[in-house]
C-alpha beads as a LAMMPS data file, in Angstrom:
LAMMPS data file: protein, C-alpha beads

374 atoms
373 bonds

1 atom types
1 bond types

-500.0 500.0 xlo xhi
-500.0 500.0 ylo yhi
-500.0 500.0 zlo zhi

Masses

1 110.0

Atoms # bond

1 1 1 -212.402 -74.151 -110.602
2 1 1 -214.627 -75.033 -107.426
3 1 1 -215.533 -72.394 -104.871
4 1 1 -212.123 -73.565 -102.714
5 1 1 -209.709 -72.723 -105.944
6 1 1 -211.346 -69.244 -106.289
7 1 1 -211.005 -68.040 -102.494
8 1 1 -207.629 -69.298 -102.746
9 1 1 -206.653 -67.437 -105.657
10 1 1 -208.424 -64.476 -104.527
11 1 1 -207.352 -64.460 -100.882
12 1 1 -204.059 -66.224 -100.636
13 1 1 -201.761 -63.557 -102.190
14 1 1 -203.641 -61.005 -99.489
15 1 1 -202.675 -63.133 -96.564
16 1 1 -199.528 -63.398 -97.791
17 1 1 -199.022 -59.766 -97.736
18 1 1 -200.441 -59.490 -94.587
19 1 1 -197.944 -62.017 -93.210
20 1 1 -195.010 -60.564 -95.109
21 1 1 -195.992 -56.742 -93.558
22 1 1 -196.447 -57.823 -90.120
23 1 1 -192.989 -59.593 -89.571
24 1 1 -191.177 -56.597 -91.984
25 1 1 -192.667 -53.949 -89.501
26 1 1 -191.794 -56.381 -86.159
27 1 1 -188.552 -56.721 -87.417
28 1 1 -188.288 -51.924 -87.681
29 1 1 -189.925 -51.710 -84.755
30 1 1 -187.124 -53.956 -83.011
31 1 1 -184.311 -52.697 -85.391
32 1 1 -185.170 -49.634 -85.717
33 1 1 -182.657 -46.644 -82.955
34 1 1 -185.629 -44.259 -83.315
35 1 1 -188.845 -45.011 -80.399
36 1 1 -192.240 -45.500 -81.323
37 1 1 -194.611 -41.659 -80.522
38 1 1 -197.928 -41.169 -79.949
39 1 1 -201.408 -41.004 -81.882
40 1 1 -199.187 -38.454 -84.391
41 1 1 -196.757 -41.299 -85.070
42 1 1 -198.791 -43.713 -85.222
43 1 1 -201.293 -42.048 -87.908
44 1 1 -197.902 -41.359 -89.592
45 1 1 -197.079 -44.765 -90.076
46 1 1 -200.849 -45.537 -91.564
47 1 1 -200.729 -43.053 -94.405
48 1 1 -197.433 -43.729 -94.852
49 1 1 -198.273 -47.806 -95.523
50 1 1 -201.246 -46.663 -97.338
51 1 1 -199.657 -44.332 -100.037
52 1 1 -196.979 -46.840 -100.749
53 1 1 -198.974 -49.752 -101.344
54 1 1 -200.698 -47.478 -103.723
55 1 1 -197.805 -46.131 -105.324
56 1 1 -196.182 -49.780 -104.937
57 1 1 -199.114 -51.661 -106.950
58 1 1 -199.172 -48.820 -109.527
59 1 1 -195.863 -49.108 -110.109
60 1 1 -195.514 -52.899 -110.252
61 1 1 -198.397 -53.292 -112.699
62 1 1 -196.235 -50.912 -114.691
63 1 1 -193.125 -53.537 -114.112
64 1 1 -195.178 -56.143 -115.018
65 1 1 -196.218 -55.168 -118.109
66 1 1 -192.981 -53.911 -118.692
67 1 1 -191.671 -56.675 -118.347
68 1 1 -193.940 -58.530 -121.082
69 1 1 -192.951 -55.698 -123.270
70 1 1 -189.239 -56.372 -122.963
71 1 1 -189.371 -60.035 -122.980
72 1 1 -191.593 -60.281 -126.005
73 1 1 -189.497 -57.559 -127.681
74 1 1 -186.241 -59.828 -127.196
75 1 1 -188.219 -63.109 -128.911
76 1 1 -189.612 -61.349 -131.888
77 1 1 -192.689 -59.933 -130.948
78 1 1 -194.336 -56.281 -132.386
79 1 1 -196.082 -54.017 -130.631
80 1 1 -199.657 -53.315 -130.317
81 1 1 -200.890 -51.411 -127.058
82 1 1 -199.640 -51.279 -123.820
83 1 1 -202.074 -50.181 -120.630
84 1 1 -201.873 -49.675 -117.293
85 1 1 -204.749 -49.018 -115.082
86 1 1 -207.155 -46.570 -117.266
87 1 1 -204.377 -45.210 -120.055
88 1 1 -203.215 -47.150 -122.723
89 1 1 -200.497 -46.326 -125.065
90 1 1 -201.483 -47.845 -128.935
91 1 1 -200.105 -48.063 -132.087
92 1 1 -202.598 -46.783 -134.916
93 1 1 -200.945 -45.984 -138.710
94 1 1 -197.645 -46.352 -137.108
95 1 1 -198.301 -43.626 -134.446
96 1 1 -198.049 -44.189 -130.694
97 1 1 -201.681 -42.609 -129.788
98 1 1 -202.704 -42.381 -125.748
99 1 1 -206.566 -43.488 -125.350
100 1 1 -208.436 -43.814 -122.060
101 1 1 -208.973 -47.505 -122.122
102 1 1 -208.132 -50.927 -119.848
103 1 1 -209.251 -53.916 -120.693
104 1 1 -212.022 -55.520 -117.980
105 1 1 -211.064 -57.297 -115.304
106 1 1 -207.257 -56.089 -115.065
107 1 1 -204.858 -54.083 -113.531
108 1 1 -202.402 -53.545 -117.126
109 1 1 -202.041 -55.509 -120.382
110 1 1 -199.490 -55.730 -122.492
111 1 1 -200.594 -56.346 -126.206
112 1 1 -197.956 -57.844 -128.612
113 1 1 -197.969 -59.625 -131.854
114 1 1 -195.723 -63.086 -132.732
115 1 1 -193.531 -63.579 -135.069
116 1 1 -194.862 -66.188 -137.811
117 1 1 -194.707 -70.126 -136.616
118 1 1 -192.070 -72.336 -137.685
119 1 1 -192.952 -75.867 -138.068
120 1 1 -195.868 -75.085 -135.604
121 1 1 -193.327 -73.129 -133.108
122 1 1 -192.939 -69.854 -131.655
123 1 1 -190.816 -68.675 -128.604
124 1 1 -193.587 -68.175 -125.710
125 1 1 -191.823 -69.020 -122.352
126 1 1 -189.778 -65.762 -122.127
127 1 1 -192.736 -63.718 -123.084
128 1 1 -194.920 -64.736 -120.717
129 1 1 -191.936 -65.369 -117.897
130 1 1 -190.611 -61.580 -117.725
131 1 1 -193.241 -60.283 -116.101
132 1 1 -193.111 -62.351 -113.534
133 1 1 -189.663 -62.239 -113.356
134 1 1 -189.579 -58.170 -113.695
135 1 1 -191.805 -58.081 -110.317
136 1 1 -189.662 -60.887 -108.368
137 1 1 -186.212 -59.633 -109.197
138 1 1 -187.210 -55.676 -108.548
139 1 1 -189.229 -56.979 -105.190
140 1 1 -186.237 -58.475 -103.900
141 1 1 -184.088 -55.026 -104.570
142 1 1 -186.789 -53.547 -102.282
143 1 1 -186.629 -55.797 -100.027
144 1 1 -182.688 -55.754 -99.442
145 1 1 -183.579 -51.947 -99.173
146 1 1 -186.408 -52.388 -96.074
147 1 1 -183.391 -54.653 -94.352
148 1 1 -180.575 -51.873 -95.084
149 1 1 -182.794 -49.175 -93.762
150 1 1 -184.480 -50.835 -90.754
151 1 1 -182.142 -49.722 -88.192
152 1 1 -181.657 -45.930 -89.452
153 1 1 -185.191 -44.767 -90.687
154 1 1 -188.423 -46.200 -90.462
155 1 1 -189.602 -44.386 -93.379
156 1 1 -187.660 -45.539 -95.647
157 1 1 -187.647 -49.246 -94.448
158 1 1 -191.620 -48.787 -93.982
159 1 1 -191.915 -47.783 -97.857
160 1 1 -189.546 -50.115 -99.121
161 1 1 -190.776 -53.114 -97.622
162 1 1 -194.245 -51.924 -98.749
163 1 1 -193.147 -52.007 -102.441
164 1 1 -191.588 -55.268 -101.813
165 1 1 -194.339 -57.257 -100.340
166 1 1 -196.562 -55.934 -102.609
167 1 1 -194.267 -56.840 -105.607
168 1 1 -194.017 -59.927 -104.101
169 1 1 -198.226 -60.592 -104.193
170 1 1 -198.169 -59.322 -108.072
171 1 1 -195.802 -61.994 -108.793
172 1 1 -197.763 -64.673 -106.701
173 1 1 -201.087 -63.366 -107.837
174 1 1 -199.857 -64.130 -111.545
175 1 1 -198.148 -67.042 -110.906
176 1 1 -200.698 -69.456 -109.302
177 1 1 -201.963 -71.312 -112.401
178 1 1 -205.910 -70.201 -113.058
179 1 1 -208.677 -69.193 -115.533
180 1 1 -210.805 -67.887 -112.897
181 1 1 -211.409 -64.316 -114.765
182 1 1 -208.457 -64.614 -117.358
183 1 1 -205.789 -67.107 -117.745
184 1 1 -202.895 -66.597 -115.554
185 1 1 -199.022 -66.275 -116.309
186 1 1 -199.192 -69.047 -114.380
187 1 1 -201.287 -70.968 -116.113
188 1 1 -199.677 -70.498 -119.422
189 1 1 -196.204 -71.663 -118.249
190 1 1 -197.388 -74.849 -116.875
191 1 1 -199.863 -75.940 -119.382
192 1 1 -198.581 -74.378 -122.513
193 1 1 -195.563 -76.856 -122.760
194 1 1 -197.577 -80.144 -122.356
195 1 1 -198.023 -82.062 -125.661
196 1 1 -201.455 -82.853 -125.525
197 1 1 -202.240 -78.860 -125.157
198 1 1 -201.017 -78.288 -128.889
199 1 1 -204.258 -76.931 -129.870
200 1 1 -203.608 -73.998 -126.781
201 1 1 -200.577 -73.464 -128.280
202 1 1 -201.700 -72.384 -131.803
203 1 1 -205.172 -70.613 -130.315
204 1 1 -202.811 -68.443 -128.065
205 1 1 -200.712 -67.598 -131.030
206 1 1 -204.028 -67.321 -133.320
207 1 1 -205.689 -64.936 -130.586
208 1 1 -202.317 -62.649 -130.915
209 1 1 -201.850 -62.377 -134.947
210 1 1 -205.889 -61.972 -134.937
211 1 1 -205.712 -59.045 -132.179
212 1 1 -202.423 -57.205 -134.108
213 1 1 -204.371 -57.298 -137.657
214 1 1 -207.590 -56.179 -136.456
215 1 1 -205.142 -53.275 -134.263
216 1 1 -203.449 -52.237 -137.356
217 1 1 -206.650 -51.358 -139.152
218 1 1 -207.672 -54.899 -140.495
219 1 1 -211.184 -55.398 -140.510
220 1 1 -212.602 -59.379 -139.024
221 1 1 -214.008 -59.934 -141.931
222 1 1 -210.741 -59.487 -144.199
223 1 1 -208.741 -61.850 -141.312
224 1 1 -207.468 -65.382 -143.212
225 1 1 -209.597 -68.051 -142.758
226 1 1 -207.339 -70.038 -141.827
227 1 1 -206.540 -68.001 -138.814
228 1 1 -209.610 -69.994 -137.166
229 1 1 -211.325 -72.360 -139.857
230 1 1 -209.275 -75.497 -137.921
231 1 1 -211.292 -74.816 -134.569
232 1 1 -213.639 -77.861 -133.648
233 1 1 -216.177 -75.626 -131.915
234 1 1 -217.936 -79.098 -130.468
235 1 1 -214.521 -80.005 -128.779
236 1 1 -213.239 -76.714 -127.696
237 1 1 -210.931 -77.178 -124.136
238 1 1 -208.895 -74.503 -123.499
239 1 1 -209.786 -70.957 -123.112
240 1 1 -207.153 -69.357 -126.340
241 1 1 -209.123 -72.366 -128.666
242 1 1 -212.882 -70.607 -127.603
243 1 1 -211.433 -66.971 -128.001
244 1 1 -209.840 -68.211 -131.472
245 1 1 -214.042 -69.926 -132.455
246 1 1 -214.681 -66.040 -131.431
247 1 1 -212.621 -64.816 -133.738
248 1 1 -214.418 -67.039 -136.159
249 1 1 -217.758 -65.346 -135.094
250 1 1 -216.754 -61.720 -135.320
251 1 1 -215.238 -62.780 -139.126
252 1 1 -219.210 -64.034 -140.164
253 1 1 -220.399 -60.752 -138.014
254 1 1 -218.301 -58.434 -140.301
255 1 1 -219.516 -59.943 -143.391
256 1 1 -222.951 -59.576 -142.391
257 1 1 -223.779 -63.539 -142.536
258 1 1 -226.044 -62.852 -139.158
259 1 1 -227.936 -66.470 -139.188
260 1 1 -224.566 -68.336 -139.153
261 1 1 -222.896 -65.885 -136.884
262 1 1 -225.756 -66.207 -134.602
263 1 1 -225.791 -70.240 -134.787
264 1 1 -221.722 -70.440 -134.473
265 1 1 -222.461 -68.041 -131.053
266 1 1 -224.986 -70.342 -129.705
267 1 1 -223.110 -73.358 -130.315
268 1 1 -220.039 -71.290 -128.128
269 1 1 -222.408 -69.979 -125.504
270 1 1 -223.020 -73.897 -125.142
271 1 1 -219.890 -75.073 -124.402
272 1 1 -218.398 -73.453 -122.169
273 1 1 -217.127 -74.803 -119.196
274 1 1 -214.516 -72.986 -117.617
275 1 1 -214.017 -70.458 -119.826
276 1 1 -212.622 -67.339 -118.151
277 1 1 -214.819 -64.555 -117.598
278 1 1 -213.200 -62.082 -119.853
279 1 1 -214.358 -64.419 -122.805
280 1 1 -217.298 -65.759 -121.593
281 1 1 -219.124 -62.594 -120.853
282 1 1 -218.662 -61.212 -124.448
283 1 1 -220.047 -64.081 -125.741
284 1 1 -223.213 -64.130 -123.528
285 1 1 -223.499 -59.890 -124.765
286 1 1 -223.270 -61.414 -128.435
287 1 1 -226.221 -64.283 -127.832
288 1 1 -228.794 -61.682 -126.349
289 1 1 -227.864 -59.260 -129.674
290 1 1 -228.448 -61.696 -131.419
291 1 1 -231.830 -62.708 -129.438
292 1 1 -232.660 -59.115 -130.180
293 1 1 -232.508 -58.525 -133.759
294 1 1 -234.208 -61.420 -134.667
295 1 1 -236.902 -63.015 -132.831
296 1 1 -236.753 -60.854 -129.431
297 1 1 -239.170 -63.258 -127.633
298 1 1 -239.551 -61.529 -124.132
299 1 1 -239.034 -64.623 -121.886
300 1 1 -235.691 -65.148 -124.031
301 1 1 -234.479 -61.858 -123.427
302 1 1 -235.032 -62.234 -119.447
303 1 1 -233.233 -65.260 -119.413
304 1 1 -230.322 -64.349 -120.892
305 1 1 -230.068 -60.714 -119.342
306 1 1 -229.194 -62.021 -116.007
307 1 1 -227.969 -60.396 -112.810
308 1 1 -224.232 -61.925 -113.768
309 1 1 -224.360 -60.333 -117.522
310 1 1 -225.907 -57.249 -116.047
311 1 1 -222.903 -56.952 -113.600
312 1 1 -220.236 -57.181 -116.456
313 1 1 -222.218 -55.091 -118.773
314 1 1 -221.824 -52.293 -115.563
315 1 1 -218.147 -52.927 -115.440
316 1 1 -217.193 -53.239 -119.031
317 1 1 -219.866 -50.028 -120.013
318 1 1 -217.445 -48.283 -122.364
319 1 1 -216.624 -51.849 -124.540
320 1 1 -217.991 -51.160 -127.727
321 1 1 -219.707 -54.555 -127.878
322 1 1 -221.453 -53.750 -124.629
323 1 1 -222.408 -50.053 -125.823
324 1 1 -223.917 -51.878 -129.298
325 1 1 -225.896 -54.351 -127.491
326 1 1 -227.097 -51.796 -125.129
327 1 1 -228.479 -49.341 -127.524
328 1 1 -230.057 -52.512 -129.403
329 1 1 -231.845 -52.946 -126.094
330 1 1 -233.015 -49.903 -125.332
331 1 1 -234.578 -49.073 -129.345
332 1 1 -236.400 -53.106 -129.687
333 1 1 -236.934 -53.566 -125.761
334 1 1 -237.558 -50.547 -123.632
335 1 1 -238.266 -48.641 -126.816
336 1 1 -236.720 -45.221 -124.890
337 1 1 -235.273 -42.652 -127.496
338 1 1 -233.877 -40.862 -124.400
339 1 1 -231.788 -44.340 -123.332
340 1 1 -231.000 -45.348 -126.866
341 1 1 -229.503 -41.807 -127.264
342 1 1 -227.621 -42.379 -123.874
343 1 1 -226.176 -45.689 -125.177
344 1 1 -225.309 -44.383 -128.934
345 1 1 -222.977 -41.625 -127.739
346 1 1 -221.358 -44.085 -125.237
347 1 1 -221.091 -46.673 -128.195
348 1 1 -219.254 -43.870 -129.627
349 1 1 -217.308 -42.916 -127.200
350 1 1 -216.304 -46.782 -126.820
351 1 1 -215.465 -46.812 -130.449
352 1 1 -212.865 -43.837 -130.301
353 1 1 -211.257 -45.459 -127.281
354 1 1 -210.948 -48.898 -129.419
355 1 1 -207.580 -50.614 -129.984
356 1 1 -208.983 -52.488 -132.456
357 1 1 -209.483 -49.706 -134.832
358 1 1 -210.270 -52.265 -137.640
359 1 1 -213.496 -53.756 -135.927
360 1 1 -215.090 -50.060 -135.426
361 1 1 -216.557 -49.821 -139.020
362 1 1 -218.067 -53.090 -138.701
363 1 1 -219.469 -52.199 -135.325
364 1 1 -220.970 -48.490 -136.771
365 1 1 -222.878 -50.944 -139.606
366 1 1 -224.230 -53.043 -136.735
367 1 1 -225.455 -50.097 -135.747
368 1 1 -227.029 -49.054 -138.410
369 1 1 -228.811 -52.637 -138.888
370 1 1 -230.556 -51.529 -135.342
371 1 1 -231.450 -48.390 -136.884
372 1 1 -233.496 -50.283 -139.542
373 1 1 -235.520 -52.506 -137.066
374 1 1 -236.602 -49.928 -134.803

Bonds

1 1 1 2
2 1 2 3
3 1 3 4
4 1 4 5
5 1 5 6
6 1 6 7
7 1 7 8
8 1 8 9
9 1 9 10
10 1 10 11
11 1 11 12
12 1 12 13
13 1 13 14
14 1 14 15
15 1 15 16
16 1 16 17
17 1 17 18
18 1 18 19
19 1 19 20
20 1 20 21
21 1 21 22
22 1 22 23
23 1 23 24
24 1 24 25
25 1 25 26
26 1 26 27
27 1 27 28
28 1 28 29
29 1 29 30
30 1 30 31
31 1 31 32
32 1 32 33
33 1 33 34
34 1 34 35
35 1 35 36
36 1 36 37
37 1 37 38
38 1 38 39
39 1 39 40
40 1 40 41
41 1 41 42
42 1 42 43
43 1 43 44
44 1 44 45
45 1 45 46
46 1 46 47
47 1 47 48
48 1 48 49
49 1 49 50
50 1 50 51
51 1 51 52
52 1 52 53
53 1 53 54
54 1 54 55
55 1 55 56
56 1 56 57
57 1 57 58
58 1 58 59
59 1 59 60
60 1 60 61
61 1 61 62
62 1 62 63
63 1 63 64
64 1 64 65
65 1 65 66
66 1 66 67
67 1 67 68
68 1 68 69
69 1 69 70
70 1 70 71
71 1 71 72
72 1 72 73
73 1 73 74
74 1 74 75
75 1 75 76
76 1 76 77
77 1 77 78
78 1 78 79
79 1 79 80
80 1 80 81
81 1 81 82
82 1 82 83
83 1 83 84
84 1 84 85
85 1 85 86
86 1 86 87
87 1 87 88
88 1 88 89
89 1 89 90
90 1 90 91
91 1 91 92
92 1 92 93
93 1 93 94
94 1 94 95
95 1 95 96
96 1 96 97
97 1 97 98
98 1 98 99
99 1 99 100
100 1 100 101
101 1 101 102
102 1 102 103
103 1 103 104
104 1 104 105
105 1 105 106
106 1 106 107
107 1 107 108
108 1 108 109
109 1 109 110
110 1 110 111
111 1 111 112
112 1 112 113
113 1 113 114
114 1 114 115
115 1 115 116
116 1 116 117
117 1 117 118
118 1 118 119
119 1 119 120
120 1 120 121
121 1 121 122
122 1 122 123
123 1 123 124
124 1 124 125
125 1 125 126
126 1 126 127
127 1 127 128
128 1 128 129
129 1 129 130
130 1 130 131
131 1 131 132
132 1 132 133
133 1 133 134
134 1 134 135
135 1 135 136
136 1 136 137
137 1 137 138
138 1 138 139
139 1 139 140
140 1 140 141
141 1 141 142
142 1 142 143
143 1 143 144
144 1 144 145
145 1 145 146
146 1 146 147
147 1 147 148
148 1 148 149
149 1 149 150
150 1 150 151
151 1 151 152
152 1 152 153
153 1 153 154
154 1 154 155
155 1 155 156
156 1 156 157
157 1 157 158
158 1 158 159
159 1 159 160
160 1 160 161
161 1 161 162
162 1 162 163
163 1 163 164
164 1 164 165
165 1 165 166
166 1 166 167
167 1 167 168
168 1 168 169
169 1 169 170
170 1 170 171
171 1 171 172
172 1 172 173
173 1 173 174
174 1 174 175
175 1 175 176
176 1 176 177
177 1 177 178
178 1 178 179
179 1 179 180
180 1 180 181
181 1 181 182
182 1 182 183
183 1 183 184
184 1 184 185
185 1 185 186
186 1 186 187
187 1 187 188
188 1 188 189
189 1 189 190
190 1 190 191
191 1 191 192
192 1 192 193
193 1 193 194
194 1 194 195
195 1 195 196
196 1 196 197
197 1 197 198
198 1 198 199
199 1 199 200
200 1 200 201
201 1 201 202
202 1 202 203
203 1 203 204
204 1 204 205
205 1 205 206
206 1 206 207
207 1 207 208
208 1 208 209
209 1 209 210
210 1 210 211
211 1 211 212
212 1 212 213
213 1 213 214
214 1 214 215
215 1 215 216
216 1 216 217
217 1 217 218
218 1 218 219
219 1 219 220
220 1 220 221
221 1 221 222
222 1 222 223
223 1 223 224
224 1 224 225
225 1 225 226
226 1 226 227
227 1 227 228
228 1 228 229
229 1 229 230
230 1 230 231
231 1 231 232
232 1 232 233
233 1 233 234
234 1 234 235
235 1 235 236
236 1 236 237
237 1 237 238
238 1 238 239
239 1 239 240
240 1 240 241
241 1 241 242
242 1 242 243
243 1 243 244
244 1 244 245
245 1 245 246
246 1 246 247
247 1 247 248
248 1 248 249
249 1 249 250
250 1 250 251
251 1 251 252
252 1 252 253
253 1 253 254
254 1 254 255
255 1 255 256
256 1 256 257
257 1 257 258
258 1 258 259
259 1 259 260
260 1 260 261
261 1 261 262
262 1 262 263
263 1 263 264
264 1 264 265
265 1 265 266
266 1 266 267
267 1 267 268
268 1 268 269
269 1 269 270
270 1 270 271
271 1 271 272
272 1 272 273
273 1 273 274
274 1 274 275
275 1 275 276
276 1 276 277
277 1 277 278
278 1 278 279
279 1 279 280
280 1 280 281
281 1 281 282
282 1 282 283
283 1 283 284
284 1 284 285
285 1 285 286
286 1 286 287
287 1 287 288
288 1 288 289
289 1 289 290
290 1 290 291
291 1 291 292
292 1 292 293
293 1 293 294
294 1 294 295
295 1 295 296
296 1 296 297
297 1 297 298
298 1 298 299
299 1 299 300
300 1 300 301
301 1 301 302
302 1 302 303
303 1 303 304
304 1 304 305
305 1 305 306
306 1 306 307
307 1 307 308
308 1 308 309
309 1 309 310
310 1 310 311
311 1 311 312
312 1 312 313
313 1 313 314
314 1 314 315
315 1 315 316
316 1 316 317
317 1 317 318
318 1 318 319
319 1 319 320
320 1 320 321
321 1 321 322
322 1 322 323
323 1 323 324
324 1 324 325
325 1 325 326
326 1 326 327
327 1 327 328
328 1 328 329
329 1 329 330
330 1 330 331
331 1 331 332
332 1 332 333
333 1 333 334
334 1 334 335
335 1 335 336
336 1 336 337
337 1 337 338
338 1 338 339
339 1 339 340
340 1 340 341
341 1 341 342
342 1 342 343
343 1 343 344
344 1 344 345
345 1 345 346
346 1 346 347
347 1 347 348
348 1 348 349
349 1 349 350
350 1 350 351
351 1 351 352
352 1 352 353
353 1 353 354
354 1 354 355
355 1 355 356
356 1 356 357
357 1 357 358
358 1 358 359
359 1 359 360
360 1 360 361
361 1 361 362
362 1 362 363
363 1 363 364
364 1 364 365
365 1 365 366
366 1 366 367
367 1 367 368
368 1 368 369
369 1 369 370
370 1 370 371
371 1 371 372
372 1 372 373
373 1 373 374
């Protein structure tokens, strides 16, 4: 996606809520039997807008994701974790546990696993429709409520079209087909169908099973091979196909075949494209470990530790992967006690937030690999 695509993904929802607010509010203001005040009012009206698009964008990330969880529900799907900004409700030993996690780079996630493929099928489209869906539908409730209330009280139609404009840009946000930090709704429904994507189609549903094994307690390393052995990892074009050749890396991490883990990671870091963000990022965190437990050459390391990997490892500093490769860094690098000791309790503090329970033990071994090269 060129520099155009990404201001218009970013932006284009905004100015639509800008648009959207400014006629709602001309139309109270000319509706409306009560008369405009003074400074009071109008400071009124400002923290008014302000706490509902709060409350409105919390709550529709919640609608969102509920409505993945309903949809997938219908269609077959199980349960794994479901988030919302920083809590996330998970399923561990077939208890609903609360951890203090969200996944980088979004608002909610809904985590669900598929029911098994039939002749290379699954249901999909309703799955990935109902959130979209869930914040349309509810938005234009909202909205019928602004119009109802606009001639008897501007608070009421001032909060209401508030949570329907703003419903409105969750549903556009998700809709406009892009991988610019993780594939879209969007971009599932309109690519997901096409016959020449079948290899999307089976990484997505790979990337899902993988995620609810490792969830339920399921270490990498004990995943089927055939969960990811059919990847191509020199032709890989779709983002679910790279995360699925990750999958394949974090099964030869587990096991503790380093050399090949470290080759197959290379060979990824290589090809990538326009892989999203989300996956990219973890895979450049997974190149500089591995740059770091075995021949840590200095002008290596610099390269790779660059001001964009620096800026995800800051925003994604409680992923255990981050925490691992961080406490690598400071015992073979910096060679700081102090900083490696900063690093290991975060590492552990990323591990109890996990909701992938099953990759922890493999991650505490990693650890203990640094351990033996200090």
């Amino acid at each position: 996606m060129g520099k155009i695509g990404i201001i218009l993904v970013q932006w284009g929802p905004v100015a639509l809520v800008f648009v959207g607010g400014w006629f709602g509010f001309s139309y109270i203001n000319q509706a409306s039997a009560q008369t405009a005040g003074g400074l009071l009012w109008a400071v009124g009206v400002i923290l008014t807008t302000m706490a509902a698009v709060i409350i409105g964008m919390a709550f529709n990330i919640l609608l969102h994701e509920s409505g993945h969880l309903m949809g997938g529900s219908i269609t077959g799907y199980s349960f794994l974790s479901f988030g919302v900004l920083n809590m996330t409700i998970v399923k561990e030993n077939g208890k609903l546990v609360r951890k203090n996690y969200r996944i980088p780079g979004t608002g909610g996630a809904c985590s669900l696993s598929p029911p098994d493929m039939k002749n290379g099928k699954y249901p999909y489209m309703l799955f990935i429709s109902s959130g979209l869906l869930a914040n349309f539908l509810v938005s234009c409730i909202f909205l019928g409520l602004f119009y109802h209330f606009a001639g008897t009280s501007d608070f009421w139609a001032r909060v209401f079209l508030v949570f329907g404009v703003v419903g409105v840009y969750c549903g556009v946000a998700n809709i406009i087909p892009h991988k610019y930090i993780s594939p879209s709704d969007g971009y599932l429904l309109f690519n997901l169908g096409r016959a020449k994507n079948a290899e999307m189609r089976r990484g997505l549903w790979s990337c899902l099973r993988v995620q609810g094994l490792v969830a339920s307690g399921t270490r990498p390393r004990d995943i089927p091979v055939e969960m990811f052995d059919w990847v191509d990892i020199d032709n890989i074009g779709d983002p679910f196909t790279m995360e699925t050749a990750k999958k394949r890396y974090e099964y030869l991490l587990d096991r503790q075949e380093y050399d090949e883990a470290g080759k197959l990671v290379k060979t990824l870091c290589d090809n990538q494209q326009e892989t999203p963000e989300v996956i990219k990022m973890p895979l450049y965190c997974e190149l500089l470990f591995h740059e770091l437990i075995g021949e840590c050459r200095q002008e290596e390391i610099d390269r790779l530790y660059d001001k964009n990997l620096k800026e995800f490892i800051k925003g994604a500093h409680l992923e255990v992967v981050v925490q691992r490769l961080m406490y690598a860094y400071a015992c073979l690098v910096l060679k700081d006690a102090a900083k490696a000791e900063e690093h290991l309790e975060l590492f552990h503090k990323a591990c109890d937030m996990s909701i992938q329970s099953g990759a922890v033990p493999g991650e505490q071994e990693l650890i203990a690999l640094i351990d033996r090269q200090k």
